[in-house]
PDB file as gemmi writes it, atoms N, CA and C in Angstrom:
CRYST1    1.000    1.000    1.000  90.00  90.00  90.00 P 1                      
ATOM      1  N   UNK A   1     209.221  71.562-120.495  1.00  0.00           N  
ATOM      2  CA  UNK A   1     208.467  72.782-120.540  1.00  0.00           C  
ATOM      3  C   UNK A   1     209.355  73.987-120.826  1.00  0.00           C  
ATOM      4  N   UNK A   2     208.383  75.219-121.172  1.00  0.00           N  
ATOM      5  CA  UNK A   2     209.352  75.963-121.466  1.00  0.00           C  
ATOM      6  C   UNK A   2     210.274  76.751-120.062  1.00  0.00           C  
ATOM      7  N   UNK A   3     211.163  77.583-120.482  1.00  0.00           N  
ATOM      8  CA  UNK A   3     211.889  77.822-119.085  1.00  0.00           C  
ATOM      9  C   UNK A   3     211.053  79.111-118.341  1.00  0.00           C  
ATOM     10  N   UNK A   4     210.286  79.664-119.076  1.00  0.00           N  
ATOM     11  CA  UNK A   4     209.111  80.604-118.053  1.00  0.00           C  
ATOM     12  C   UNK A   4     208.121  80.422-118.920  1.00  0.00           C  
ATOM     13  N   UNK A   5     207.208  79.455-117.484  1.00  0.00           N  
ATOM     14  CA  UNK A   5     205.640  78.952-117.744  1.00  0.00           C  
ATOM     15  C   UNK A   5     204.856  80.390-117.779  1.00  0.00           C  
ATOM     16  N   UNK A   6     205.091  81.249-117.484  1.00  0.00           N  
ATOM     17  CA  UNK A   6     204.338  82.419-117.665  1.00  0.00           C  
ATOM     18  C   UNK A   6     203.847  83.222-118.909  1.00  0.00           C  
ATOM     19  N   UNK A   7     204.822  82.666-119.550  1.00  0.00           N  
ATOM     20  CA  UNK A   7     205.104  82.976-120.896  1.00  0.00           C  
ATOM     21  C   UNK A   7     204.400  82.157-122.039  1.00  0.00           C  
ATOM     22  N   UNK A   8     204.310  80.873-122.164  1.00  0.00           N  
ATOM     23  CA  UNK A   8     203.414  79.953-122.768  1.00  0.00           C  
ATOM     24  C   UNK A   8     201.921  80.338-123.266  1.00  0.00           C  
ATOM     25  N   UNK A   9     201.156  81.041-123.053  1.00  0.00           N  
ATOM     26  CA  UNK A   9     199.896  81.485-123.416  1.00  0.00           C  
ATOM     27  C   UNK A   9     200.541  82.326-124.617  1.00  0.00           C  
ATOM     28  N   UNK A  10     201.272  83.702-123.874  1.00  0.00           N  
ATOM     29  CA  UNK A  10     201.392  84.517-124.617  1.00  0.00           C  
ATOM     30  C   UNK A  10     202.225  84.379-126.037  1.00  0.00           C  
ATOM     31  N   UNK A  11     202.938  83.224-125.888  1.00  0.00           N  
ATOM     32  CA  UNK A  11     203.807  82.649-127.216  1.00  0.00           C  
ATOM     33  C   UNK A  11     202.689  82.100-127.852  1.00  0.00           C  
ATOM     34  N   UNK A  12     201.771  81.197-127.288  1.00  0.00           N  
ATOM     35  CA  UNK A  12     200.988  80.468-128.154  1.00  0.00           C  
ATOM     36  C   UNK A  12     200.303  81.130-128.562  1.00  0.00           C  
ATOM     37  N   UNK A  13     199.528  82.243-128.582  1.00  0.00           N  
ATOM     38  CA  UNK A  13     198.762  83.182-128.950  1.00  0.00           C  
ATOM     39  C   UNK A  13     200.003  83.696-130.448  1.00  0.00           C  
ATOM     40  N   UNK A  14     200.905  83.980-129.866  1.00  0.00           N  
ATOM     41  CA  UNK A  14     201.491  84.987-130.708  1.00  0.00           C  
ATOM     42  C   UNK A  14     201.569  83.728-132.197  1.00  0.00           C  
ATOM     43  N   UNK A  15     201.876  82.540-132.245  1.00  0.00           N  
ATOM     44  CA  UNK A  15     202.423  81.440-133.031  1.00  0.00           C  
ATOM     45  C   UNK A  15     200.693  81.797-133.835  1.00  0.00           C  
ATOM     46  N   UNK A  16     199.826  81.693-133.208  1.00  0.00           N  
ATOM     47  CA  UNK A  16     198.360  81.486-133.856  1.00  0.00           C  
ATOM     48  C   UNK A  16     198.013  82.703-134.835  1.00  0.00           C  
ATOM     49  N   UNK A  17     198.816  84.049-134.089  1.00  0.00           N  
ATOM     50  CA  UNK A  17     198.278  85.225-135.182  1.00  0.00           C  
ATOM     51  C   UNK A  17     199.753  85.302-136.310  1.00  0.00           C  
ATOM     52  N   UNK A  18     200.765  84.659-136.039  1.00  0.00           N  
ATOM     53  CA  UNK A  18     201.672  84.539-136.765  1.00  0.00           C  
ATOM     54  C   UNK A  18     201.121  83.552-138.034  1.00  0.00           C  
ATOM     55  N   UNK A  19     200.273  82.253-138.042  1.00  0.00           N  
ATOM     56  CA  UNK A  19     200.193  81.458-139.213  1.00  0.00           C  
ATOM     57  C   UNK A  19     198.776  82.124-139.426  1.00  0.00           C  
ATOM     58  N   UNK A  20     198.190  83.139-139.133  1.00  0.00           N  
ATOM     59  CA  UNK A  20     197.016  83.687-139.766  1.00  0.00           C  
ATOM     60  C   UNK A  20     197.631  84.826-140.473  1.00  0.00           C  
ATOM     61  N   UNK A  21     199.102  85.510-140.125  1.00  0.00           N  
ATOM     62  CA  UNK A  21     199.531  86.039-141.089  1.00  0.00           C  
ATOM     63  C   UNK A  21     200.087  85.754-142.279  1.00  0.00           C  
ATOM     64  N   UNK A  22     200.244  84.464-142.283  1.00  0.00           N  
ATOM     65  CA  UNK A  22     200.637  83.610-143.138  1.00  0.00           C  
ATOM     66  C   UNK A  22     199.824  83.330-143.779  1.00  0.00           C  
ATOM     67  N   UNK A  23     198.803  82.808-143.912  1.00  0.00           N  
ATOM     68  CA  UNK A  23     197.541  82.929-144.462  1.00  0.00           C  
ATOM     69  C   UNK A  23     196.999  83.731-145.117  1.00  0.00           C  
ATOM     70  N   UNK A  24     196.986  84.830-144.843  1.00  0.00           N  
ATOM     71  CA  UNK A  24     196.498  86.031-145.732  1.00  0.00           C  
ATOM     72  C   UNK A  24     197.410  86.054-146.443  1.00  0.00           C  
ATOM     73  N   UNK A  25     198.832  85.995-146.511  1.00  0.00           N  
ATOM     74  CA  UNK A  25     199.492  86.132-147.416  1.00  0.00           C  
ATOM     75  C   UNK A  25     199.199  85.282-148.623  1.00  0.00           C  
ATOM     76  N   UNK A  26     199.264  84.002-148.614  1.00  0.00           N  
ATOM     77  CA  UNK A  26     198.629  82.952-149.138  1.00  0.00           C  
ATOM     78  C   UNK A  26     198.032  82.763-150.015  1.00  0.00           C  
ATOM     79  N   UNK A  27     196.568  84.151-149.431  1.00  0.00           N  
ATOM     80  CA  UNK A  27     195.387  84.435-149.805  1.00  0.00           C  
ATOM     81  C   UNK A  27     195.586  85.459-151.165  1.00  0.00           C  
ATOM     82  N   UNK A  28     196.917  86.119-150.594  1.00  0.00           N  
ATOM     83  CA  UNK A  28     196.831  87.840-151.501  1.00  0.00           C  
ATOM     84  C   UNK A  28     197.716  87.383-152.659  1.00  0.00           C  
ATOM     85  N   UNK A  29     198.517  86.023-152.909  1.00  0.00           N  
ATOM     86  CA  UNK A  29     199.061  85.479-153.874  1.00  0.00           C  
ATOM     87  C   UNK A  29     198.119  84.608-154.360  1.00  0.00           C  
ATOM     88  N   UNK A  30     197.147  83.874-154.090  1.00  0.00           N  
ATOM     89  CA  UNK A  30     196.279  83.137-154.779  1.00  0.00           C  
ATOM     90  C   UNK A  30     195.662  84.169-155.775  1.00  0.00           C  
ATOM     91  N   UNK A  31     195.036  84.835-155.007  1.00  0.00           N  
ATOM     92  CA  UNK A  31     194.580  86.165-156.098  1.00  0.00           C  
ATOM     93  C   UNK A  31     194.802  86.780-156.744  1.00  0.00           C  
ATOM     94  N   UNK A  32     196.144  87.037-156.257  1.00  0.00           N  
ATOM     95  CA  UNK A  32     197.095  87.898-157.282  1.00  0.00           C  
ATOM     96  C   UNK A  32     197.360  87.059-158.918  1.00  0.00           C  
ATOM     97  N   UNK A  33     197.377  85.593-158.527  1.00  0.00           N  
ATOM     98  CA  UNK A  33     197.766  84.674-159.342  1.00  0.00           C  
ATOM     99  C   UNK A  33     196.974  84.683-160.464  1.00  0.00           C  
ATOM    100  N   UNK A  34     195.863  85.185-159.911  1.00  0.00           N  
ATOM    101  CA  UNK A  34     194.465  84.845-161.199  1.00  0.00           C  
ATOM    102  C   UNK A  34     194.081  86.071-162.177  1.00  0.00           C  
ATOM    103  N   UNK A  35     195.310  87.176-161.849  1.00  0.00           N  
ATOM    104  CA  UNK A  35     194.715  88.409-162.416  1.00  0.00           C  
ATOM    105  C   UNK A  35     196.049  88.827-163.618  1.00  0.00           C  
ATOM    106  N   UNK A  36     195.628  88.732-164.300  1.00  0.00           N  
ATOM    107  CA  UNK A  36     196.741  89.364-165.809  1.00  0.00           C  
ATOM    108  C   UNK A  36     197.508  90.509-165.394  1.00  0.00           C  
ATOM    109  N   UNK A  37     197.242  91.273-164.786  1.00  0.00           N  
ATOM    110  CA  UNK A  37     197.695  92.378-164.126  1.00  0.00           C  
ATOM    111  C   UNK A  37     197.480  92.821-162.806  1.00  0.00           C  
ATOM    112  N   UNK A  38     198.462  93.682-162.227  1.00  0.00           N  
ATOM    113  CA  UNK A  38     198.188  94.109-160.703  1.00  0.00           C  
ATOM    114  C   UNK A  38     198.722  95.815-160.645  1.00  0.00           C  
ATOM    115  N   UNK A  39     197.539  97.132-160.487  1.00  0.00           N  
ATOM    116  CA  UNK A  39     197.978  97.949-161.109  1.00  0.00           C  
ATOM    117  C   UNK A  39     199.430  98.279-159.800  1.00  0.00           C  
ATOM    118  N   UNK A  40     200.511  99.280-160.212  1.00  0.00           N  
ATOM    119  CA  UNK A  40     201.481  99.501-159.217  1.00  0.00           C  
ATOM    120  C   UNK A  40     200.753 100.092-157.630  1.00  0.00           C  
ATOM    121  N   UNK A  41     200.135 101.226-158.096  1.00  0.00           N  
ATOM    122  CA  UNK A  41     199.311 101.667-156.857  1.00  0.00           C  
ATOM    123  C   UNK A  41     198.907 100.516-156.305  1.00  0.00           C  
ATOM    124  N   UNK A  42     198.295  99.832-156.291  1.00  0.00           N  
ATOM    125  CA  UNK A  42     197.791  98.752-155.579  1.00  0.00           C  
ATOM    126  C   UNK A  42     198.925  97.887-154.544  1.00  0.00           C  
ATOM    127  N   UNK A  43     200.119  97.932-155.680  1.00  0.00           N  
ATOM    128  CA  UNK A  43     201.032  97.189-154.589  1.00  0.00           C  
ATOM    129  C   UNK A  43     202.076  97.807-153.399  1.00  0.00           C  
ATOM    130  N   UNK A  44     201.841  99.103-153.833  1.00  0.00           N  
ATOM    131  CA  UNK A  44     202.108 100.297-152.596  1.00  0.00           C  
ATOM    132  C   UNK A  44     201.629  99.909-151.165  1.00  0.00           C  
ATOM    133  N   UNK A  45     200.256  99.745-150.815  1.00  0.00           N  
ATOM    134  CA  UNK A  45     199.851  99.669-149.340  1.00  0.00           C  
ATOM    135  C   UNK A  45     200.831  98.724-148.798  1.00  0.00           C  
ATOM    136  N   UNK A  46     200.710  97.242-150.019  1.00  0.00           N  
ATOM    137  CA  UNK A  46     201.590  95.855-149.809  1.00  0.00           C  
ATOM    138  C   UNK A  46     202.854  96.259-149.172  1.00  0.00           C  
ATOM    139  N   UNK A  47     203.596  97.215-150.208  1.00  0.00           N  
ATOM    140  CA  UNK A  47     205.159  97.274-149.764  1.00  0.00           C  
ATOM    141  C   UNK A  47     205.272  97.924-148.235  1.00  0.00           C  
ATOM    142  N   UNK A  48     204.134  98.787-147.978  1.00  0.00           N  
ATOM    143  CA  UNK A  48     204.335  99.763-146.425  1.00  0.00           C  
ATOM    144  C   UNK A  48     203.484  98.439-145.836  1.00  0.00           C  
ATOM    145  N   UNK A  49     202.577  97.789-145.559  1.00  0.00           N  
ATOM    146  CA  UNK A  49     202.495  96.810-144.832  1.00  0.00           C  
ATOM    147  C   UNK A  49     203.692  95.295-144.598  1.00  0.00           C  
ATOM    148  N   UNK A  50     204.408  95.583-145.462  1.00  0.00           N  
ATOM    149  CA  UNK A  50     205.527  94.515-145.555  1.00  0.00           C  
ATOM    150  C   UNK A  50     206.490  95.429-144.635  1.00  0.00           C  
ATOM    151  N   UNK A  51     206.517  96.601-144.785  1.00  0.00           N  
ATOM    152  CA  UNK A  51     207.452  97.204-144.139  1.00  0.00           C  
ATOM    153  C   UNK A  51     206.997  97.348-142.433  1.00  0.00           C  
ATOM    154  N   UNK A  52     205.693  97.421-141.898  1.00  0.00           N  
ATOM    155  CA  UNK A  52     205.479  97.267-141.133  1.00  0.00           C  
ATOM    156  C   UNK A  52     206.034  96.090-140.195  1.00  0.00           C  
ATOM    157  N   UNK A  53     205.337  94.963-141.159  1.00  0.00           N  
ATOM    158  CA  UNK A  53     205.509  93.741-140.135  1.00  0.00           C  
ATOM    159  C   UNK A  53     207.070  93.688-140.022  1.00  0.00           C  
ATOM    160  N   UNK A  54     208.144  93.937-140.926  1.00  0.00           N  
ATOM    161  CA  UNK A  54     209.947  93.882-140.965  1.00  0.00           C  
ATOM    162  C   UNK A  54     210.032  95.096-139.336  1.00  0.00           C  
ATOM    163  N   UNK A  55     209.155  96.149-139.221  1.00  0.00           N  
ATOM    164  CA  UNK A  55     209.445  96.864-138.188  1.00  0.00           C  
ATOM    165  C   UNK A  55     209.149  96.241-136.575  1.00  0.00           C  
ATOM    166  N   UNK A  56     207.807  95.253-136.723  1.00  0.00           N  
ATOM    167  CA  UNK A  56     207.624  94.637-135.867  1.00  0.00           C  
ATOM    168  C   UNK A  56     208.374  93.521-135.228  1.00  0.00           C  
ATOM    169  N   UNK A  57     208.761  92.754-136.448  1.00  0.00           N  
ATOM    170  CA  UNK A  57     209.921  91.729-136.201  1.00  0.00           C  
ATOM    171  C   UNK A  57     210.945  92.348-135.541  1.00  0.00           C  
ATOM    172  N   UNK A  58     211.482  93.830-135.941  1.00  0.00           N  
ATOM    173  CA  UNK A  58     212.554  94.022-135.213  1.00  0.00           C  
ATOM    174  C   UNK A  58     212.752  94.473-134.260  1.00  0.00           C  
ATOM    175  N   UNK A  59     211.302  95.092-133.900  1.00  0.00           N  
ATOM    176  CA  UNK A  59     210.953  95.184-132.226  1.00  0.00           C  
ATOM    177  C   UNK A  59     211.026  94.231-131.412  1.00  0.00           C  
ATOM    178  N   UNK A  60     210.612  93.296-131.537  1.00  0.00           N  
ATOM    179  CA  UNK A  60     209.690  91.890-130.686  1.00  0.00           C  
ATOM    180  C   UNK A  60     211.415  91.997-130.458  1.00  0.00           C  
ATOM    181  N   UNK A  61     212.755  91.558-130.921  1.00  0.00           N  
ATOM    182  CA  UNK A  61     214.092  91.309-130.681  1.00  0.00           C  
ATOM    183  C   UNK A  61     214.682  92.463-130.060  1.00  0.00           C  
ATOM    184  N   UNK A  62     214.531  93.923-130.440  1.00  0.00           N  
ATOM    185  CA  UNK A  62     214.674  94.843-129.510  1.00  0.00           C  
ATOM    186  C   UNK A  62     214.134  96.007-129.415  1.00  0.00           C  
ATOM    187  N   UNK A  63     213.256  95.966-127.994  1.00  0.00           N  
ATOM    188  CA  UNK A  63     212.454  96.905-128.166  1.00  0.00           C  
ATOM    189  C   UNK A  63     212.957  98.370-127.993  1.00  0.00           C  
ATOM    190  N   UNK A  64     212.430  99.318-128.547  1.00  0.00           N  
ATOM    191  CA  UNK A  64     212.385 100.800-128.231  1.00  0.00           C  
ATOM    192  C   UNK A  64     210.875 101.662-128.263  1.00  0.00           C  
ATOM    193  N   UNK A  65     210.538 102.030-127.241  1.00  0.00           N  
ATOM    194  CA  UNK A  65     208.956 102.713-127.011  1.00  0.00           C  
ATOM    195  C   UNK A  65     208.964 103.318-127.947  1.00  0.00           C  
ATOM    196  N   UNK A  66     209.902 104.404-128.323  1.00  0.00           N  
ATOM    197  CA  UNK A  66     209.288 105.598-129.191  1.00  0.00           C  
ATOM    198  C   UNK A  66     209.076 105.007-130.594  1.00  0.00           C  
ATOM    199  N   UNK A  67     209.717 103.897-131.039  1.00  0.00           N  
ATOM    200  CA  UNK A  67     209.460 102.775-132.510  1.00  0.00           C  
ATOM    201  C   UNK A  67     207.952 102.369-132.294  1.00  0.00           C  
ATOM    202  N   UNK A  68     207.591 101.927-130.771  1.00  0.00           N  
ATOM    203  CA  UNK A  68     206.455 101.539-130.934  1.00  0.00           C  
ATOM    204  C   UNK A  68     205.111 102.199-130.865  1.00  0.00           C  
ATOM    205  N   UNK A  69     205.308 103.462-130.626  1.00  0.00           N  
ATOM    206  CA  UNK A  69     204.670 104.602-130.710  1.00  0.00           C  
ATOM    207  C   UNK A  69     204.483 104.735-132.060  1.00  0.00           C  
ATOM    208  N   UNK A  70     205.378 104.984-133.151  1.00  0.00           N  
ATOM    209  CA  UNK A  70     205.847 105.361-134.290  1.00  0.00           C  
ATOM    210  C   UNK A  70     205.303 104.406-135.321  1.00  0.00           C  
ATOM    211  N   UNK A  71     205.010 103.172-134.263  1.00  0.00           N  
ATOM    212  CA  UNK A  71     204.517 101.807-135.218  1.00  0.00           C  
ATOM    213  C   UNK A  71     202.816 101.906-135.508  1.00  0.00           C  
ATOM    214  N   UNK A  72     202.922 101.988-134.241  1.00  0.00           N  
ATOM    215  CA  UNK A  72     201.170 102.252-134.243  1.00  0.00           C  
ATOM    216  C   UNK A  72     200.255 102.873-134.960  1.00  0.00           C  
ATOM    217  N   UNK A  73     201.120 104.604-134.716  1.00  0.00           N  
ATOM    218  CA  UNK A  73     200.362 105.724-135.682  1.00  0.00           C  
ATOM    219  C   UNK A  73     200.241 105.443-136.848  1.00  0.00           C  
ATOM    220  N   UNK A  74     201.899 104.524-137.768  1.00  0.00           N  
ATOM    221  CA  UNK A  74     201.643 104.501-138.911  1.00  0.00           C  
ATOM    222  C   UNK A  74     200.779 103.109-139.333  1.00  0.00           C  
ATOM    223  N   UNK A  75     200.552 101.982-138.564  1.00  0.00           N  
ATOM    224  CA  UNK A  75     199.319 101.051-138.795  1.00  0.00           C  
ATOM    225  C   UNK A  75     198.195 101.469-138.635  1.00  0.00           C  
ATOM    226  N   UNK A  76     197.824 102.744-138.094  1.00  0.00           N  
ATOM    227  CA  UNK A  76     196.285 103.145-138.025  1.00  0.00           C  
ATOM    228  C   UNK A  76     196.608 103.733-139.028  1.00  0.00           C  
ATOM    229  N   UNK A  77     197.426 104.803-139.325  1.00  0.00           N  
ATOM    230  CA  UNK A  77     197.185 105.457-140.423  1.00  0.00           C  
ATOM    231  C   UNK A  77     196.685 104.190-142.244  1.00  0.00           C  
ATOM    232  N   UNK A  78     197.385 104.146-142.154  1.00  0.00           N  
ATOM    233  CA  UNK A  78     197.590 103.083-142.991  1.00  0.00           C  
ATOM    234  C   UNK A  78     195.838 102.133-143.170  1.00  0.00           C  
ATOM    235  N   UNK A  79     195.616 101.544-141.801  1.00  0.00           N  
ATOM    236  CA  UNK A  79     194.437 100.731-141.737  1.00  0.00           C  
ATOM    237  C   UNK A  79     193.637 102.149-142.336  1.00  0.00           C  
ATOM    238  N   UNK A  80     193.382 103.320-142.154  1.00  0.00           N  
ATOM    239  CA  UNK A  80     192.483 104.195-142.378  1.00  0.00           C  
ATOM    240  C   UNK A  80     192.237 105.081-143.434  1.00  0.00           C  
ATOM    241  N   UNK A  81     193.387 104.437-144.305  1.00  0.00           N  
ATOM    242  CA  UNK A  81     193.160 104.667-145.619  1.00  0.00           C  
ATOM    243  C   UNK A  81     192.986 103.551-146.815  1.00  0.00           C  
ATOM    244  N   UNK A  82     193.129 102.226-146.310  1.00  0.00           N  
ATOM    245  CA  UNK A  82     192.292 101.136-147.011  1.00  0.00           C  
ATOM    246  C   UNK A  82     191.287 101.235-146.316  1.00  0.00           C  
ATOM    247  N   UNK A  83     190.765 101.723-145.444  1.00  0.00           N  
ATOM    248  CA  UNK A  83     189.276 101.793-145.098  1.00  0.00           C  
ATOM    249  C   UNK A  83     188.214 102.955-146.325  1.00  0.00           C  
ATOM    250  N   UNK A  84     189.056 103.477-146.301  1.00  0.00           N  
ATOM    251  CA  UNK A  84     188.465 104.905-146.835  1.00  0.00           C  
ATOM    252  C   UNK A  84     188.575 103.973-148.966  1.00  0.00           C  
ATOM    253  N   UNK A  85     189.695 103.590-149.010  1.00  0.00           N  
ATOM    254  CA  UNK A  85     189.403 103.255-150.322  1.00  0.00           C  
ATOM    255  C   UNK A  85     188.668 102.166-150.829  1.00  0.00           C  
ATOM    256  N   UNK A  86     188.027 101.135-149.573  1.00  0.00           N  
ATOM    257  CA  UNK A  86     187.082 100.037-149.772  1.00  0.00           C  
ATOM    258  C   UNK A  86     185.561 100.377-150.573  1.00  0.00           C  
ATOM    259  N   UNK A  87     185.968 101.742-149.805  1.00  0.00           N  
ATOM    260  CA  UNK A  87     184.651 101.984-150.283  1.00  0.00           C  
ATOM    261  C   UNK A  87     184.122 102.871-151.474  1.00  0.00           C  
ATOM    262  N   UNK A  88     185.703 103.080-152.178  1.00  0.00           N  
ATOM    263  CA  UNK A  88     185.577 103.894-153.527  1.00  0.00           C  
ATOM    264  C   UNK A  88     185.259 102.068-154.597  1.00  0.00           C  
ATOM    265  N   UNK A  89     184.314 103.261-155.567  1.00  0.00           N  
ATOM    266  CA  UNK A  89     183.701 102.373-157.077  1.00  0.00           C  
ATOM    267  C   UNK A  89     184.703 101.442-157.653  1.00  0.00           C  
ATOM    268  N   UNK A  90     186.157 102.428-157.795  1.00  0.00           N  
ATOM    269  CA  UNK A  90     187.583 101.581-158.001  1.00  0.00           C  
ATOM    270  C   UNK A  90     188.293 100.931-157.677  1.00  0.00           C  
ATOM    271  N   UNK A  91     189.115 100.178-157.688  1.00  0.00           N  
ATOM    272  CA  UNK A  91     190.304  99.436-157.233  1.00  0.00           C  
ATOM    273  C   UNK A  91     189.562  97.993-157.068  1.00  0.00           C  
ATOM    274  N   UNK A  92     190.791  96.963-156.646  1.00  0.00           N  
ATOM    275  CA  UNK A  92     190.265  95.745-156.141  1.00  0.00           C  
ATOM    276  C   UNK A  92     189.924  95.294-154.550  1.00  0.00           C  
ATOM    277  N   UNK A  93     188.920  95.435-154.671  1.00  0.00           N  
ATOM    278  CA  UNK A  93     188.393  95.262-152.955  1.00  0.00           C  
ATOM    279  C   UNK A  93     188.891  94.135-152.751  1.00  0.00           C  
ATOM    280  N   UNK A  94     189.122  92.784-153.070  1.00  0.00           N  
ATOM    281  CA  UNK A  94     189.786  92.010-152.202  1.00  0.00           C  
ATOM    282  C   UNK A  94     191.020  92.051-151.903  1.00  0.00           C  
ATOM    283  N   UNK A  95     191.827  92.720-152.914  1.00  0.00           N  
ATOM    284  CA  UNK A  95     193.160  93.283-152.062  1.00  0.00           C  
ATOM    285  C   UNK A  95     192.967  93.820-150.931  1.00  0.00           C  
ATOM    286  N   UNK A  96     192.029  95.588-151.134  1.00  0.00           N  
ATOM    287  CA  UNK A  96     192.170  96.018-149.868  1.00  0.00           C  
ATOM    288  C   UNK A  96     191.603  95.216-148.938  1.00  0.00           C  
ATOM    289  N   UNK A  97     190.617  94.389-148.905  1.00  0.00           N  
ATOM    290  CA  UNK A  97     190.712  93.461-148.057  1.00  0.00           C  
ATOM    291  C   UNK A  97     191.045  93.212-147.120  1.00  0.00           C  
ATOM    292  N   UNK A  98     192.330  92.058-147.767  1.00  0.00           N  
ATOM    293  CA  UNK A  98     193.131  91.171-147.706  1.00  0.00           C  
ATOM    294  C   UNK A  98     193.833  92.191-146.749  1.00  0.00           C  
ATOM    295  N   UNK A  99     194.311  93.448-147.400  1.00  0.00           N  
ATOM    296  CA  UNK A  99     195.142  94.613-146.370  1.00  0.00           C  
ATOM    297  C   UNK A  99     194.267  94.887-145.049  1.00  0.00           C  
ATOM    298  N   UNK A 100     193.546  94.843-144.881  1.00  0.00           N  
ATOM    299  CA  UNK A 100     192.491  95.801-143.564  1.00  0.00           C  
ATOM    300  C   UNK A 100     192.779  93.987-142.780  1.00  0.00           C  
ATOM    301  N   UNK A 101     192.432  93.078-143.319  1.00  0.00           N  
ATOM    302  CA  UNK A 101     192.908  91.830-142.492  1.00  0.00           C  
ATOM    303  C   UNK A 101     194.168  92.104-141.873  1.00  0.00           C  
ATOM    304  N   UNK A 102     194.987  91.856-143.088  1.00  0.00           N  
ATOM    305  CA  UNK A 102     196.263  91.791-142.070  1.00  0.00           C  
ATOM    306  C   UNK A 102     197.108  92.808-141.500  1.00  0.00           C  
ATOM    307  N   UNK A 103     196.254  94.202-141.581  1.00  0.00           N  
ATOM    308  CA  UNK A 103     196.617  95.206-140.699  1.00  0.00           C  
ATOM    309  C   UNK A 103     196.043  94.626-139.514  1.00  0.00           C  
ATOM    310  N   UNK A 104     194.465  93.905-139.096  1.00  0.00           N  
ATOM    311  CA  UNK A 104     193.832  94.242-138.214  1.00  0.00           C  
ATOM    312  C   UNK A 104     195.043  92.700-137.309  1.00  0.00           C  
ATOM    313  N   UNK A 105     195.281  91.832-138.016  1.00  0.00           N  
ATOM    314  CA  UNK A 105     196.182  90.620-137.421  1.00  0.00           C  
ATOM    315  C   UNK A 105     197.707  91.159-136.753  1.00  0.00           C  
ATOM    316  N   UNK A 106     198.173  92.492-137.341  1.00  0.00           N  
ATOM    317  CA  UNK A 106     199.249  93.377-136.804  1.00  0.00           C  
ATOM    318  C   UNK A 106     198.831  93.847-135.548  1.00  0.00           C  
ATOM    319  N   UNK A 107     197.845  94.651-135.350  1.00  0.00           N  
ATOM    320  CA  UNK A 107     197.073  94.988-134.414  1.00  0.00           C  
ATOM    321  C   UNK A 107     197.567  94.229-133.245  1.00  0.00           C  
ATOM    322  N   UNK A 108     196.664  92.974-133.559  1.00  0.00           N  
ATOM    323  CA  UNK A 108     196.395  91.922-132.253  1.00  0.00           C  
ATOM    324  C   UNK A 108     198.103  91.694-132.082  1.00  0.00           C  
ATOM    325  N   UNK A 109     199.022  91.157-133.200  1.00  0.00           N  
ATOM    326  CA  UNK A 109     200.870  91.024-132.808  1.00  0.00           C  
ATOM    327  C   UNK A 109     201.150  92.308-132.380  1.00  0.00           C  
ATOM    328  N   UNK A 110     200.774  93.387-132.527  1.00  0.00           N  
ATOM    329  CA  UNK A 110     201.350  94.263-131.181  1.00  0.00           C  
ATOM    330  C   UNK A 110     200.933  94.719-130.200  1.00  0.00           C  
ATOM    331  N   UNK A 111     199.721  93.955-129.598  1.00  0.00           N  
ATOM    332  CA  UNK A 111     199.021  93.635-128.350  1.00  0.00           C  
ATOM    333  C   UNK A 111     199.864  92.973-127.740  1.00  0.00           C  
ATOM    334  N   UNK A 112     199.847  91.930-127.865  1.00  0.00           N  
ATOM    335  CA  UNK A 112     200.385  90.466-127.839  1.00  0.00           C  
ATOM    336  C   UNK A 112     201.572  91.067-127.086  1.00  0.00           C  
ATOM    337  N   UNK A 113     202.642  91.906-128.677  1.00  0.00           N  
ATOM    338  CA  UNK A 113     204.000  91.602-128.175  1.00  0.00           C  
ATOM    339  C   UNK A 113     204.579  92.689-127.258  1.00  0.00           C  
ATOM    340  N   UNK A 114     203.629  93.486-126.981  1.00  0.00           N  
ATOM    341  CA  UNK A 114     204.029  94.917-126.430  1.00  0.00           C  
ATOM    342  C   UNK A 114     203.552  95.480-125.433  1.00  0.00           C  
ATOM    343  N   UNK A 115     202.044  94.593-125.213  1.00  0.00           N  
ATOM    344  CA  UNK A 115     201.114  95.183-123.903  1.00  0.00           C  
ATOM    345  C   UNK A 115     200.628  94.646-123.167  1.00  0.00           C  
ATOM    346  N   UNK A 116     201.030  93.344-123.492  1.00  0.00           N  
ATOM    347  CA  UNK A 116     200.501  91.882-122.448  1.00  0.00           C  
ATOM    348  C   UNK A 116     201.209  91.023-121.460  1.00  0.00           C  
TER     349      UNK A 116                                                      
END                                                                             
């Protein structure tokens, strides 16, 4: 077993929203795969959500509050402007999507890794 049973839920939880982040990824290259083009704007949210989860990873190893303060604002921010562009005539909605997913799967990994 592991060396603190206390801990076991909260790892296994974390392993489950970890291969659903994996998944969407998966998802946002299958799609990507099928399209002749991908305009640059579009892959902007990608690069600040990639940059997110690299910020989270380096929390979970060492934490600092005011990072995770800093993390938050900018994942809502972020979730609240692929919200706002889902619903413009333009762009590809299953990207943003795919983004409002795996912002909302960030979410739950910094529940998980920060408040539970």
């Amino acid at each position: 077993g592991y060396h603190t049973p206390q801990k076991v839920p909260m790892l296994t939880n974390l392993i489950r929203e970890l291969e659903k982040v994996a998944d969407i990824y998966r998802d946002i290259c299958l799609h990507g795969s099928t399209l002749k083009r991908v305009d640059d704007d579009a892959l902007k949210p990608y690069a600040k959500a990639n940059e997110l989860l690299n910020n989270l990873y380096s929390m979970f190893y060492k934490f600092d509050e005011s990072k995770v303060h800093s993390y938050s604002k900018e994942r809502r921010a972020l979730t609240d402007d692929m919200r706002k562009a889902i619903t413009q005539k333009s762009g590809d909605h299953l990207f943003i999507h795919y983004l409002i997913s795996l912002l909302s799967v960030f979410a739950h990994l910094e529940y998980l890794i920060f408040y539970s």
